[in-house]
C-alpha positions as a LaTeX table, in Angstrom:
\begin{tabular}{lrrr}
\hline
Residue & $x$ (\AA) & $y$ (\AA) & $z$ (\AA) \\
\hline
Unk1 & $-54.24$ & $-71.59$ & 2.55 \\
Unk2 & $-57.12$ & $-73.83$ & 3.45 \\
Unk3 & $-54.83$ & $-74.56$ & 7.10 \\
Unk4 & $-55.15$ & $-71.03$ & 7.86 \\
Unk5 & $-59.26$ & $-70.93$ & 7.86 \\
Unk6 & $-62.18$ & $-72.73$ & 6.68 \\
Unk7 & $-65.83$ & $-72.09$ & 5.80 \\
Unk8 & $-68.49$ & $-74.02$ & 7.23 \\
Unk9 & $-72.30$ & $-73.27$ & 8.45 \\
Unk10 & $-73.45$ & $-73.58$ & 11.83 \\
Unk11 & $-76.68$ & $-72.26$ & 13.02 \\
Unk12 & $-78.30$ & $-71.34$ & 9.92 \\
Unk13 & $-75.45$ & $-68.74$ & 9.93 \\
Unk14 & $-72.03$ & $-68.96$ & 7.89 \\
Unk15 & $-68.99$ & $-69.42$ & 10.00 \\
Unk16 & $-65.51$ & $-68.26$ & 8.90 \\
Unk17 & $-62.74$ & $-70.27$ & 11.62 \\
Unk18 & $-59.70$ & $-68.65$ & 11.19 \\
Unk19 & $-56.73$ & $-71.32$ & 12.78 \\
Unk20 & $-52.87$ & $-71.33$ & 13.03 \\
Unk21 & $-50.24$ & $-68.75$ & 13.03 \\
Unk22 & $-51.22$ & $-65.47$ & 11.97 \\
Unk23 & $-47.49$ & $-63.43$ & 12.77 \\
Unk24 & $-45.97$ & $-62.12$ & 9.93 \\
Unk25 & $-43.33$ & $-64.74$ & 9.81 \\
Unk26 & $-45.60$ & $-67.27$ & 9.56 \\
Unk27 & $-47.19$ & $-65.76$ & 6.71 \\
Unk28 & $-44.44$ & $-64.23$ & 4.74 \\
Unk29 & $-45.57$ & $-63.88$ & 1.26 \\
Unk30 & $-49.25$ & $-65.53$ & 2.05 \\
Unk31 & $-49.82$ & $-62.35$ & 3.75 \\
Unk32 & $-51.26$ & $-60.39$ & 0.36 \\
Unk33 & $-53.19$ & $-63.76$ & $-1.21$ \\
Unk34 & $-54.69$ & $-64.45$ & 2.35 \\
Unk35 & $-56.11$ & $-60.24$ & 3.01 \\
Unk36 & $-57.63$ & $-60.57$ & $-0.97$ \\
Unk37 & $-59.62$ & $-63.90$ & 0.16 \\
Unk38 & $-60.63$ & $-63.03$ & 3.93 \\
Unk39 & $-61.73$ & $-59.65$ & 1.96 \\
Unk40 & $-63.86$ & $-60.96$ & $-0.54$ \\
Unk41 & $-64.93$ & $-63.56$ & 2.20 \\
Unk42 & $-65.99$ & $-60.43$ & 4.52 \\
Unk43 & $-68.28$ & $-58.86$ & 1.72 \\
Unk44 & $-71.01$ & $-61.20$ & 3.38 \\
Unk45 & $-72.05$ & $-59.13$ & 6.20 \\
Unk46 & $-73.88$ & $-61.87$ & 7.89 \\
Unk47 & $-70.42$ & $-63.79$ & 8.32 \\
Unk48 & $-69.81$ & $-65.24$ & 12.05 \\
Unk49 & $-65.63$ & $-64.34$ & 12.52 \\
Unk50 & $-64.33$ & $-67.22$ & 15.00 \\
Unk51 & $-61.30$ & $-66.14$ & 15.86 \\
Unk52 & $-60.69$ & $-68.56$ & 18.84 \\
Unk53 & $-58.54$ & $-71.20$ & 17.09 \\
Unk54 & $-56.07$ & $-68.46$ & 16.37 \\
Unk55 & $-52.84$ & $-69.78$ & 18.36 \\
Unk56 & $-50.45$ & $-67.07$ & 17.56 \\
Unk57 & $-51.24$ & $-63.04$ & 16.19 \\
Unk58 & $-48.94$ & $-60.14$ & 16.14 \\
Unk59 & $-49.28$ & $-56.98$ & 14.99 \\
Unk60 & $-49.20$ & $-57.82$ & 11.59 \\
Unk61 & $-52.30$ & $-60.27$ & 11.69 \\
Unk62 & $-53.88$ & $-58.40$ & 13.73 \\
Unk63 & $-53.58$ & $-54.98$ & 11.05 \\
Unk64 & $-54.30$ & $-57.33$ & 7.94 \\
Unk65 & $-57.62$ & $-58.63$ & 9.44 \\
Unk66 & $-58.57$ & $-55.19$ & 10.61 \\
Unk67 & $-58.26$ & $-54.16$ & 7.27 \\
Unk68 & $-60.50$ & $-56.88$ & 6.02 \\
Unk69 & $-62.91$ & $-55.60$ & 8.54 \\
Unk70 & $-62.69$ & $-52.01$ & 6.91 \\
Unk71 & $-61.85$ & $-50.69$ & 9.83 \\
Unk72 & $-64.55$ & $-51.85$ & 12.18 \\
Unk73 & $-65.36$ & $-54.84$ & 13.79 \\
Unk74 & $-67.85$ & $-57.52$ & 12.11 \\
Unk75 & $-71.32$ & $-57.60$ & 13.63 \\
Unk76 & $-70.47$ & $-61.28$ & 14.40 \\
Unk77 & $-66.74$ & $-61.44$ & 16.00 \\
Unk78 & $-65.49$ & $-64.72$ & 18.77 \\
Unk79 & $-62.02$ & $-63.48$ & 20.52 \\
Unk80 & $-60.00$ & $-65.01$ & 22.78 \\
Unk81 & $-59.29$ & $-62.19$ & 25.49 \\
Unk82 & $-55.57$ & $-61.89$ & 25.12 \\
Unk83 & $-56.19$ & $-60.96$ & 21.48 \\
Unk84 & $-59.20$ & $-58.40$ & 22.87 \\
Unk85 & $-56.85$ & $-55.88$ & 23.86 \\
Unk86 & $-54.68$ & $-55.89$ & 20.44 \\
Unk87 & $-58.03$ & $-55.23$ & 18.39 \\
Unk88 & $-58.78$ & $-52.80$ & 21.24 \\
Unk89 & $-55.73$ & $-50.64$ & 20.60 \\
Unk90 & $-56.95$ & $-50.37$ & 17.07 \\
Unk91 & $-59.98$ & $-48.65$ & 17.77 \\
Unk92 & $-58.93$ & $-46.12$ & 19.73 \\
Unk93 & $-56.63$ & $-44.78$ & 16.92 \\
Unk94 & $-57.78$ & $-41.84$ & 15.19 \\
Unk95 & $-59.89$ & $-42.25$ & 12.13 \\
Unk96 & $-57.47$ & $-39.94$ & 9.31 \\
Unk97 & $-60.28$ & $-37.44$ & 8.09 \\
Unk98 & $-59.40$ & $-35.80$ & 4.70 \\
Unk99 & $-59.55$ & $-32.25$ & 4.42 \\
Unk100 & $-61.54$ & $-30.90$ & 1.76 \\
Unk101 & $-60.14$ & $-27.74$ & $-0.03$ \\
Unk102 & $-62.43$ & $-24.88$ & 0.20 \\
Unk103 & $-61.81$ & $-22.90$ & $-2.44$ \\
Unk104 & $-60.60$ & $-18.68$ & $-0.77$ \\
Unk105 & $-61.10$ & $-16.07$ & $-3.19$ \\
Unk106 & $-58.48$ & $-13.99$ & $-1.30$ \\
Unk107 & $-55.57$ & $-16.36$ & $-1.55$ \\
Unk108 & $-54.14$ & $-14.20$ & $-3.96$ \\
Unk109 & $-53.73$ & $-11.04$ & $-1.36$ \\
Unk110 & $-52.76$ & $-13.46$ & 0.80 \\
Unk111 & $-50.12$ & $-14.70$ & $-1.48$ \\
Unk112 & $-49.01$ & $-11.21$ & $-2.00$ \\
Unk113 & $-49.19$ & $-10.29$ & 1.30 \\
Unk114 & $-46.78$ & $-13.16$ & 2.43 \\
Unk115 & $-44.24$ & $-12.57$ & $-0.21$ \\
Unk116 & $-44.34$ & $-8.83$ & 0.84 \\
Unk117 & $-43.46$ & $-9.92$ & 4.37 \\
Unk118 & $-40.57$ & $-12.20$ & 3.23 \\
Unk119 & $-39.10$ & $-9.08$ & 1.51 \\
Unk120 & $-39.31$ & $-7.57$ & 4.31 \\
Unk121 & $-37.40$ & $-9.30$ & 6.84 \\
Unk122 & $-35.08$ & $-9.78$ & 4.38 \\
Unk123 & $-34.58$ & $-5.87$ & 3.71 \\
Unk124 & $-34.52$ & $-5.32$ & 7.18 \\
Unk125 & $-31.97$ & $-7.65$ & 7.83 \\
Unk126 & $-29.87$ & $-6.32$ & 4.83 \\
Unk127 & $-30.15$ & $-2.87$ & 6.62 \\
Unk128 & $-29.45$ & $-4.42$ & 10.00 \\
Unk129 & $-25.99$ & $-6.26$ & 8.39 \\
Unk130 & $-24.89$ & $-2.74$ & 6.62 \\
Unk131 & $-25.28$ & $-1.54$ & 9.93 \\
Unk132 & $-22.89$ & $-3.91$ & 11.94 \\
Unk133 & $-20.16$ & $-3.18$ & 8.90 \\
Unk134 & $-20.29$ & 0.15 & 9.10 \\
Unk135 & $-20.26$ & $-0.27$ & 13.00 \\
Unk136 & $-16.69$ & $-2.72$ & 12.42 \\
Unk137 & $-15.28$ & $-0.39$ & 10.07 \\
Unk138 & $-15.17$ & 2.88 & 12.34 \\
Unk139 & $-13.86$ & 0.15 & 14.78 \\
Unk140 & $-11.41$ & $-1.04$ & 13.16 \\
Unk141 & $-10.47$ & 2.27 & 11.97 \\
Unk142 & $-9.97$ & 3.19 & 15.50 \\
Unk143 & $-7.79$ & 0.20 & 15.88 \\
Unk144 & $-6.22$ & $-0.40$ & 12.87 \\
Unk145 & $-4.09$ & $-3.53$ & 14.51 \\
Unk146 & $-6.97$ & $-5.59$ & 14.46 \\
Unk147 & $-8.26$ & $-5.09$ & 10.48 \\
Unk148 & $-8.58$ & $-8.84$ & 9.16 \\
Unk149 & $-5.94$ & $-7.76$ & 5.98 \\
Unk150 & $-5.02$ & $-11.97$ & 5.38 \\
Unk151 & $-8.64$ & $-12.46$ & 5.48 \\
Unk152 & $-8.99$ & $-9.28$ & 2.79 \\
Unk153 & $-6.17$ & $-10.61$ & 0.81 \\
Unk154 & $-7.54$ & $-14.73$ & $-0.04$ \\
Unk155 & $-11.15$ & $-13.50$ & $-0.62$ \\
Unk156 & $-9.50$ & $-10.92$ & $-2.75$ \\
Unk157 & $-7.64$ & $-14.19$ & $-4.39$ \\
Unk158 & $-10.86$ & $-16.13$ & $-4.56$ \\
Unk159 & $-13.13$ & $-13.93$ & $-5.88$ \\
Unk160 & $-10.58$ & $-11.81$ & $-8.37$ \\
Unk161 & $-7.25$ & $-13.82$ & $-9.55$ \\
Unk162 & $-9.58$ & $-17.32$ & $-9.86$ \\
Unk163 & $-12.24$ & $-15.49$ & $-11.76$ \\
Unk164 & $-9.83$ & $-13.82$ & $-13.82$ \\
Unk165 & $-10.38$ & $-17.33$ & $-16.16$ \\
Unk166 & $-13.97$ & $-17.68$ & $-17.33$ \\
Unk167 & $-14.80$ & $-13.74$ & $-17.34$ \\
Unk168 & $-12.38$ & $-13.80$ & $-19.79$ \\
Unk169 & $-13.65$ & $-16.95$ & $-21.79$ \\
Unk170 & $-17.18$ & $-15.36$ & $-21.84$ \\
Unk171 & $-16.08$ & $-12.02$ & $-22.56$ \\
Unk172 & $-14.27$ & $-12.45$ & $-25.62$ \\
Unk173 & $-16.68$ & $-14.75$ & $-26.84$ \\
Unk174 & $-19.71$ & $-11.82$ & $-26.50$ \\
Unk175 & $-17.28$ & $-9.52$ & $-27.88$ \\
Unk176 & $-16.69$ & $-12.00$ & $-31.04$ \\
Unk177 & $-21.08$ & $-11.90$ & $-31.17$ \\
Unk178 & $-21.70$ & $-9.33$ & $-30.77$ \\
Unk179 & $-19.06$ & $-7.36$ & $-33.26$ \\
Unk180 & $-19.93$ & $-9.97$ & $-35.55$ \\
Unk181 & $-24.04$ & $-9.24$ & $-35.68$ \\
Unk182 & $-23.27$ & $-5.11$ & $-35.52$ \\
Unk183 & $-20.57$ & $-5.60$ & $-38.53$ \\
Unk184 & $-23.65$ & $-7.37$ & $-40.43$ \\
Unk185 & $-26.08$ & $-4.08$ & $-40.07$ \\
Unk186 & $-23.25$ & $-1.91$ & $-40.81$ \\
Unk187 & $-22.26$ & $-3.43$ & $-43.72$ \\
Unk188 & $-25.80$ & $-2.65$ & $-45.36$ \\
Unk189 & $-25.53$ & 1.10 & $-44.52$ \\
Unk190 & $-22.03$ & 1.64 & $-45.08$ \\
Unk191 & $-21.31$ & 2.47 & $-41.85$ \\
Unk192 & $-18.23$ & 0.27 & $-41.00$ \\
Unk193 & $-16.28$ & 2.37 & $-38.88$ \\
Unk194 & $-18.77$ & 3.00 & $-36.58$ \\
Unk195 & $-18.44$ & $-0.70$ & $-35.22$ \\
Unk196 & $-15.79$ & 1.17 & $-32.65$ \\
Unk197 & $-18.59$ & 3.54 & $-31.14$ \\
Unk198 & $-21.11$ & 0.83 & $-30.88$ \\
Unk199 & $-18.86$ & $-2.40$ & $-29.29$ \\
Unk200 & $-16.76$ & 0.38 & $-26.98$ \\
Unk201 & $-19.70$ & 2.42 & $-25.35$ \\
Unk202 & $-21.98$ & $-1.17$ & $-25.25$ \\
Unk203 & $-19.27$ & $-2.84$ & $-23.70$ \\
Unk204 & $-17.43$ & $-0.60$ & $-21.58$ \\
Unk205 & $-20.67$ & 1.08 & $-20.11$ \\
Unk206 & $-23.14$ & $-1.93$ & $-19.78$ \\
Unk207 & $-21.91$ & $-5.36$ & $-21.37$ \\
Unk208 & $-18.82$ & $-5.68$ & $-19.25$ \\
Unk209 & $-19.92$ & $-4.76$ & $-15.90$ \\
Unk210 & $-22.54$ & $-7.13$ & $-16.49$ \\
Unk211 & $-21.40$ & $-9.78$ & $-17.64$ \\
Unk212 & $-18.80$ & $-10.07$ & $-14.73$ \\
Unk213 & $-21.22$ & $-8.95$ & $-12.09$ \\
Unk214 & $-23.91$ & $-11.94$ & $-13.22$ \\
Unk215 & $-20.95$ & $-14.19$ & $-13.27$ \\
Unk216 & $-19.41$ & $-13.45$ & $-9.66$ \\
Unk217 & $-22.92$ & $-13.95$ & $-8.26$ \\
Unk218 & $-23.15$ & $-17.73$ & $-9.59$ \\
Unk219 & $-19.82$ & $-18.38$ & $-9.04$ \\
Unk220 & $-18.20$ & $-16.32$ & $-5.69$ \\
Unk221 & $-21.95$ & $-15.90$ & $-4.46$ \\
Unk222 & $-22.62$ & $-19.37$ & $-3.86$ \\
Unk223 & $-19.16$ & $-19.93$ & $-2.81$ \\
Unk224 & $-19.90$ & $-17.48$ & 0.14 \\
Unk225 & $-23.07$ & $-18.61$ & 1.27 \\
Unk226 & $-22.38$ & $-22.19$ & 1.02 \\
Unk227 & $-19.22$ & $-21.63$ & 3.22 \\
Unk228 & $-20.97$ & $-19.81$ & 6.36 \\
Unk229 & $-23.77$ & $-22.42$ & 5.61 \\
Unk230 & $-21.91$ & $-24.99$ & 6.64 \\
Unk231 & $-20.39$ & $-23.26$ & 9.08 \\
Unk232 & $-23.96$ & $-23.32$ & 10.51 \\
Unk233 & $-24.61$ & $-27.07$ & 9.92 \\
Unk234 & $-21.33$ & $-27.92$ & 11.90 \\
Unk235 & $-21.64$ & $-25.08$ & 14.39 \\
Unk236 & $-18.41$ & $-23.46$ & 13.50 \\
Unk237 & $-20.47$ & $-20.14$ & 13.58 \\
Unk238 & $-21.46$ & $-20.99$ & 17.23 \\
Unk239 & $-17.62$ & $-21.77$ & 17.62 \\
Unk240 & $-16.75$ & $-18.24$ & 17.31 \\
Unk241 & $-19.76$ & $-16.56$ & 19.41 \\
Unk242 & $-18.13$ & $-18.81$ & 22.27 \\
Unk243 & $-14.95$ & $-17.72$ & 21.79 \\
Unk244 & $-15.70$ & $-14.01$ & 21.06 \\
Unk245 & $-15.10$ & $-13.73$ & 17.67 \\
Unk246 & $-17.06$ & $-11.38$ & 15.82 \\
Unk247 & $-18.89$ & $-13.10$ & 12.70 \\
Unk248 & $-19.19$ & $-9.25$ & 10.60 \\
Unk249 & $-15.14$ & $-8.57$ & 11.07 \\
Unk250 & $-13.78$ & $-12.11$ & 10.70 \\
Unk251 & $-15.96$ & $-13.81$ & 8.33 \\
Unk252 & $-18.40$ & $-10.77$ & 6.52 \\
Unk253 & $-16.32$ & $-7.95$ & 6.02 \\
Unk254 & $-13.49$ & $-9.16$ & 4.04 \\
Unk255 & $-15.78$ & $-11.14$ & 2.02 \\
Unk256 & $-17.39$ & $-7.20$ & 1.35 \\
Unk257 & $-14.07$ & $-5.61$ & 0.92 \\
Unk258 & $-12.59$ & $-8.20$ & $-0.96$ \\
Unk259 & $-15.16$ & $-8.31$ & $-3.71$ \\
Unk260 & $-15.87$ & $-4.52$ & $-3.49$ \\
Unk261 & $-12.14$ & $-4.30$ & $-4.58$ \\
Unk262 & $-11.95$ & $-7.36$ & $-7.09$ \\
Unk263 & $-15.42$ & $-6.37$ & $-9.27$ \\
Unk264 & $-13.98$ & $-2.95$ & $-11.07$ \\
Unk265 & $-10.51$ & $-4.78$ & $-11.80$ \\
Unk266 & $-12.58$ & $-7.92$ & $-12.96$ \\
Unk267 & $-14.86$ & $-5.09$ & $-15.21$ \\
Unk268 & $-12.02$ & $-4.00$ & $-16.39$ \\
Unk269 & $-10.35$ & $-6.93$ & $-17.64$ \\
Unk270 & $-13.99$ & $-8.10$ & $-18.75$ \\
Unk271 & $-14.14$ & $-5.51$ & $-20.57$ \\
Unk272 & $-10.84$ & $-5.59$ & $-22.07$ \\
Unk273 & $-11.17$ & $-8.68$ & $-23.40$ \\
Unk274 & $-14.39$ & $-8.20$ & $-24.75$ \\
Unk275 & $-12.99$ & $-5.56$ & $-26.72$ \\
Unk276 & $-10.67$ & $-7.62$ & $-27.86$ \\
Unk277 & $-13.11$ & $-10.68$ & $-29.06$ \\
Unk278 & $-14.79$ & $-7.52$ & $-30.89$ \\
Unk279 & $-11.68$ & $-5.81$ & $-32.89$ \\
Unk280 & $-10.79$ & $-9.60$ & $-34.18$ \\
Unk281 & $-14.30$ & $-10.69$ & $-35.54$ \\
Unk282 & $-14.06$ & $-6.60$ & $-36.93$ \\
Unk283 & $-10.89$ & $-7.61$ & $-38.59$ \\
Unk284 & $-11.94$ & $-10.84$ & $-40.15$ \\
Unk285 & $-15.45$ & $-9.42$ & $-41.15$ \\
Unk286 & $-14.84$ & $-5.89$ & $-41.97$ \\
Unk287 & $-11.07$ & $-5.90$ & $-42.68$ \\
Unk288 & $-10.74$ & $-3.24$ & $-39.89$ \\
Unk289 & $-7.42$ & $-3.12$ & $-39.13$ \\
Unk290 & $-5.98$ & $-3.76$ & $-35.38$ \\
Unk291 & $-4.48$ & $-0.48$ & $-35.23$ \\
Unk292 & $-7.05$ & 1.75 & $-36.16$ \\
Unk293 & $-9.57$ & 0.34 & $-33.83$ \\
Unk294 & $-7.04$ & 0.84 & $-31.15$ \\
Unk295 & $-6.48$ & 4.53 & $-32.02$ \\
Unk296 & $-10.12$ & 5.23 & $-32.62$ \\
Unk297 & $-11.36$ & 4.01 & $-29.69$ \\
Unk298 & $-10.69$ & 7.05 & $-27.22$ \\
Unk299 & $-11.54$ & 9.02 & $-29.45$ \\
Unk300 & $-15.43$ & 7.12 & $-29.86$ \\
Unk301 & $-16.06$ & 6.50 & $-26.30$ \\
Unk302 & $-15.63$ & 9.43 & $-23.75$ \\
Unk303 & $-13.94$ & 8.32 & $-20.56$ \\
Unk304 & $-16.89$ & 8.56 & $-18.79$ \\
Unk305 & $-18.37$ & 5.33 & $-19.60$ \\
Unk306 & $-15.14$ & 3.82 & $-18.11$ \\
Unk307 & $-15.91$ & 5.60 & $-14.56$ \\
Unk308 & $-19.76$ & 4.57 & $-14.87$ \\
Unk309 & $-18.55$ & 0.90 & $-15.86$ \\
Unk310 & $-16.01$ & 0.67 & $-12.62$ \\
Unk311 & $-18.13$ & 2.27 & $-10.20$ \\
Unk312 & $-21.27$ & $-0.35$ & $-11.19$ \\
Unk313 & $-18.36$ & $-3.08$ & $-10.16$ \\
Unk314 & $-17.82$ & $-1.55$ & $-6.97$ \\
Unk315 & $-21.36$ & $-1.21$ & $-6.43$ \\
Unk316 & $-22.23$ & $-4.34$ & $-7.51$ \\
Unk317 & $-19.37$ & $-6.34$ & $-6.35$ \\
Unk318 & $-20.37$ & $-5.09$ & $-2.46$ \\
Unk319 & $-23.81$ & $-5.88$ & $-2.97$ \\
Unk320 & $-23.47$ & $-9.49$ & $-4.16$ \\
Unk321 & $-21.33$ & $-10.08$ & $-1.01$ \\
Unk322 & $-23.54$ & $-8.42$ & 1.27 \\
Unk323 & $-26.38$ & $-10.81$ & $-0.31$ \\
Unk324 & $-24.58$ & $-14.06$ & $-0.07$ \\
Unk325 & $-23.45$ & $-13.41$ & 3.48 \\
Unk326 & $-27.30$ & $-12.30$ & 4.26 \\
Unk327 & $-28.27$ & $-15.99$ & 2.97 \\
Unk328 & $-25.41$ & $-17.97$ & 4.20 \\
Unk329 & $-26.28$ & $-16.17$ & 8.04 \\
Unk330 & $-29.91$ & $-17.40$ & 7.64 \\
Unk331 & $-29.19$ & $-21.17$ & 7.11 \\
Unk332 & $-30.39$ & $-23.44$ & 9.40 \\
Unk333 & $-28.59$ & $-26.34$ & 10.42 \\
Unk334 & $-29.87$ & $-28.56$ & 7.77 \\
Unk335 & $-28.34$ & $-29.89$ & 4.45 \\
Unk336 & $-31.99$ & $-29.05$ & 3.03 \\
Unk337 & $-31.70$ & $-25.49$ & 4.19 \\
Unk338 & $-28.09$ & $-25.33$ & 2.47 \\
Unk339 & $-28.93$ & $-25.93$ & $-0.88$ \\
Unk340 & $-32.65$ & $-23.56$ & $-0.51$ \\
Unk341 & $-30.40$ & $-20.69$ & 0.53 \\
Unk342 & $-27.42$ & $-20.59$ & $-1.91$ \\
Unk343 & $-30.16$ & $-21.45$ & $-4.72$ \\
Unk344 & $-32.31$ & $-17.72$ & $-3.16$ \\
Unk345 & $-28.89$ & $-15.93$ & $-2.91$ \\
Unk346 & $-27.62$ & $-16.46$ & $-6.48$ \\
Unk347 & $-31.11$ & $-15.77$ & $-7.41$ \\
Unk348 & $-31.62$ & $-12.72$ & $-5.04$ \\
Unk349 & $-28.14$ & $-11.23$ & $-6.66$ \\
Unk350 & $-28.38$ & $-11.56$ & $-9.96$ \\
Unk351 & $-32.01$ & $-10.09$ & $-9.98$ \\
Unk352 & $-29.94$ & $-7.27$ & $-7.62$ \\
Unk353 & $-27.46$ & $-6.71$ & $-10.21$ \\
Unk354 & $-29.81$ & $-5.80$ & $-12.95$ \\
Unk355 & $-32.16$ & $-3.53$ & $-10.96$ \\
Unk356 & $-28.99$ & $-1.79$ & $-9.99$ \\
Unk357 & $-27.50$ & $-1.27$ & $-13.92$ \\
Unk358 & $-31.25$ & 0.16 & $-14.55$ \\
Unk359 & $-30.83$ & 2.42 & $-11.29$ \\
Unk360 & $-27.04$ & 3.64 & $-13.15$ \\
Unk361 & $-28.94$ & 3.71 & $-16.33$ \\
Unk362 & $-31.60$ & 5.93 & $-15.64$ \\
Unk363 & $-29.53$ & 8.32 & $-12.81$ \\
Unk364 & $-26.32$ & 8.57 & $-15.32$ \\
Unk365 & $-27.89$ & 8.53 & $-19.11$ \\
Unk366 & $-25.98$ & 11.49 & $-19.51$ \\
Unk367 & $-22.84$ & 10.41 & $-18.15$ \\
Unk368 & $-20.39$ & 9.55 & $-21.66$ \\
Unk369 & $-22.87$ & 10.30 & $-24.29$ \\
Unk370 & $-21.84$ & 12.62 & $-27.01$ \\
\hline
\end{tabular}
């Protein structure tokens, strides 16, 4: 790269003559070789820069050598004046100053204080979205022509008859567990008809409502909010405010309804199933016979576990739909935003869902004991 400069002495003083093309497609892959040397080259402060021979610079050169400088110019510098200005527009830039962290002993209230005020707007805007329902249903009730019933009907199809699959898969499978672990501590007591009491009143009260509850919120939760998220990212959502359209009745509502209905018939069936998992692994690992646990079983588990079980669903059903809608609402119109807000609202429900079976817990531990 000798073509591109040379060192010589003039004056007492050493003289760096940079010549040639210094563009970046004259220097191609010379470009990282040629800053090393001009930078070692530059460690002599005393260094005359002759820059004059220079026939060609772009932007490119004219970075790379301002590098070399480290930023400022050399105490000895020759330019031709059409290359002035380029190094001229360098200086003015802004010098990037790094911040230095300062340690704040109250970042934790701070913390806490901004994660109280995100759970904030987001109760208030539950509240505000309860509101608008309750606003469409007397509506609608007053005009019962206009109550969305296809809409009602395919969320009713999406999140009960296509769910019907895998609460059933993971139902009967807990049922098989967890008849299979009691039958194990029963065994050592003696106690092996008391399997019904303990798989009927843990399923039918708290097992089966929650096991299809947590699995409706990963599977028809996300479904919701991704669906009016992208609404939002191709401005279907602003479609409908043109035309008039009412997001609560057409979209919000039957998503509410639908899943408000669905939930107790999906407990049920849940539950059902479960029980079923339970009386074979009985039968293989107690020899309890089909028949008996069938008979026994009203008799060990009062009805009102049944009632507590269906009305969590309902509960809980509404809620998770209220919850995905809230989050699929509050998407921007971003993929980014998309995946951040069907990620919070699975979270948000399922974290719902159990404070609400400790709410039934603690309000109805009376309710189908004895």
């Amino acid at each position: 790269m000798s073509h591109l400069y040379q060192l010589c002495t003039k004056e007492g003083l050493p003289h760096i003559i940079l010549t040639g093309n210094y563009t970046l497609a004259a220097l191609e892959s010379l470009l990282t070789s040629l800053e090393d040397e001009l930078s070692r080259a530059a460690e002599n402060q005393n260094l005359c820069w002759d820059l004059t021979g220079i026939e060609q610079i772009d932007t490119a050169g004219t970075v790379m050598l301002w590098r070399v400088w480290k930023t400022k110019r050399p105490e000895h510098l020759q330019l031709r004046p059409e290359h002035e200005k380029m190094f001229e527009r360098l200086e003015r830039l802004p010098t990037l100053q790094l911040e230095t962290k300062h340690r704040d002993l109250l970042s934790p209230v701070t913390a806490l204080g901004e994660l109280a005020l995100v759970l904030w707007q987001h109760f208030v805007g539950l509240i505000a979205l309860i509101g608008q329902l309750m606003l469409d249903v007397i509506y609608l009730i007053r005009h019962p022509v206009y109550i969305p019933w296809r809409e009602i009907s395919a969320n009713l199809y999406r999140t009960g008859a296509q769910a019907l699959g895998i609460t059933a898969l993971v139902g009967f499978l807990i049922g098989i567990v967890l008849s299979y672990l009691s039958s194990k501590q029963l065994q050592l007591f003696g106690a092996d008809i008391f399997i019904v009491n303990i798989l009927g009143i843990s399923i039918i009260r708290e097992l089966g409502p929650m096991l299809a509850a947590i699995l409706v919120a990963g599977r028809s939760g996300s479904a919701m909010t991704a669906q009016l998220g992208v609404m939002r990212v191709t401005q279907e959502l602003d479609a409908l405010t043109v035309m008039g359209i009412s997001h609560s009745q057409r979209l919000i509502l039957p998503k509410v309804l639908g899943l408000g209905i669905a939930m107790p018939l999906l407990v049920l069936w849940t539950s059902a199933v479960a029980l079923l998992g339970g009386m074979v692994a009985a039968e293989i690992q107690l020899g309890l016979h089909y028949h008996y646990f069938i008979t026994a079983l009203p008799d060990s588990v009062p009805i009102g576990n049944l009632w507590l079980g269906l009305g969590k669903g309902i509960v809980s059903g509404m809620v998770i739909a209220l919850i995905a809608c809230h989050f699929g609402l509050r998407i921007k119109p971003n993929t980014e935003s998309l995946g951040e807000g069907t990620t919070a609202s699975v979270v948000t429900a399922i974290t719902v869902v159990i404070i609400i079976d400790a709410i039934f817990a603690i309000l109805f531990s009376d309710v189908g004991i004895g």
